[in-house]
N, C-alpha and C positions, 0 to 999 in steps of 0.2 A: 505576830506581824502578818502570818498569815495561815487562812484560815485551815488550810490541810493541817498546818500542825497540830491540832486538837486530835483531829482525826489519828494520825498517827502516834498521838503518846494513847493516845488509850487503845489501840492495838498490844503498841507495847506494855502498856499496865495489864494488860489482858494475858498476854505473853508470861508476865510475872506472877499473874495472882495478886495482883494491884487495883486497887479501886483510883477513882479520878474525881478532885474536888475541883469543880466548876464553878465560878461566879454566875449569879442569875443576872446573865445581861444577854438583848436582844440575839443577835449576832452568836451566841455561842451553839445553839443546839444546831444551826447550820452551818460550823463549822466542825459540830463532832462528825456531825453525817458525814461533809464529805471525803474527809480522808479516812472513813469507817468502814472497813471492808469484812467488819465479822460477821458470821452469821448466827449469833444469838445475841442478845441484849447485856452489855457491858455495865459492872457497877460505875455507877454517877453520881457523887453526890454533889448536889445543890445549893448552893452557897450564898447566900444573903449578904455577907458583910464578913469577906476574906480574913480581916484583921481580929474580930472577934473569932470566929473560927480557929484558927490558928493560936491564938491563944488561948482559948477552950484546950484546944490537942494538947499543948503543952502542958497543962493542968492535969489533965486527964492522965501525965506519963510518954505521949509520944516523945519520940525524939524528933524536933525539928529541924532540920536543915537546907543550906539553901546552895543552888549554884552559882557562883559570883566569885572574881575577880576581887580576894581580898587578902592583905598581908598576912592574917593567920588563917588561910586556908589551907585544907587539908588535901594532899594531891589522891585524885583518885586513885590513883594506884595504891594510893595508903591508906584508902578509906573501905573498915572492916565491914562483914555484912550482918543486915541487922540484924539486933540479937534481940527486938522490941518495938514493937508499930512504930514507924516513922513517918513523915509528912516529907517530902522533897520538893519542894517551892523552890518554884522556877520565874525567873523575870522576863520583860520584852527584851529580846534581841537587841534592842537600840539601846534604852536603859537602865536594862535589869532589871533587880527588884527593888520595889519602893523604900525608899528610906526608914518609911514607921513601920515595913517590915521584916527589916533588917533586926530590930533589936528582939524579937520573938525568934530568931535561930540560936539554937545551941550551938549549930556545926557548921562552918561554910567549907562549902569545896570547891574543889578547881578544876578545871579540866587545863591540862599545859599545853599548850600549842607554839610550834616551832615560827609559823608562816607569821605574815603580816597579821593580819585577820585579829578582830577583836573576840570575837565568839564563834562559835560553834550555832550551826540550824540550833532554835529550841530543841526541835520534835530529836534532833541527834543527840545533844546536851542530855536531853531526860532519857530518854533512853540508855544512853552509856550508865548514867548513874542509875536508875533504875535496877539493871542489868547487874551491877556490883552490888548493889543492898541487896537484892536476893539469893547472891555466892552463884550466878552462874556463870561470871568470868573470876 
């Protein structure tokens, strides 16, 4: 929803030993920039067509999962760290993740929250979860 957020998951993916799959849309590489404050060059991969991707990964063995508000989500707090390349797809703020990519997850998780509030920032969302697939919470 907005563009710092790119910037900042891929700090965070940086912070992990995480790479960042990107759609090839206009808007994006100035959106990594500006919430980009590393000083070397972050993995990025490039994305042509998200839904094919994604389901390449799952073929391929990752484990896919996604953050979203679903009856069998798993709450972070119970969600182990990976033990096998994973993909963590993340939706908009507003609407989450797309419907036809919803059925390429294995996993859906949750993040629980007390307040009104329907979500979490992206850029906080992926991060938390990031942060637990790599066991450093």
């Amino acid at each position: 929803m907005h563009g710092l957020n790119l910037g900042t998951l891929l700090r965070t993916c940086d912070a992990v030993g995480a790479c960042m799959a990107v759609p090839r849309l206009s808007w994006v590489p100035e959106a990594l920039e500006r919430g980009n404050t590393l000083r070397k060059p972050a993995c990025v991969h490039w994305v042509r067509d998200p839904l094919t991707w994604l389901a390449d990964q799952r073929s391929a063995g990752c484990h896919v999962l996604g953050v979203e508000l679903a009856e069998e989500a798993v709450r972070l707090a119970d969600l182990p760290m990976a033990r096998r390349p994973t993909v963590a797809v993340l939706g908009h703020e507003r609407d989450g993740i797309p419907p036809e990519a919803l059925d390429l997850l294995e996993t859906v998780v949750e993040i629980p929250m007390i307040g009104t509030g329907a979500s979490l920032n992206v850029a906080v969302a992926g991060s938390l979860v990031l942060y637990k697939l790599a066991g450093f919470v």
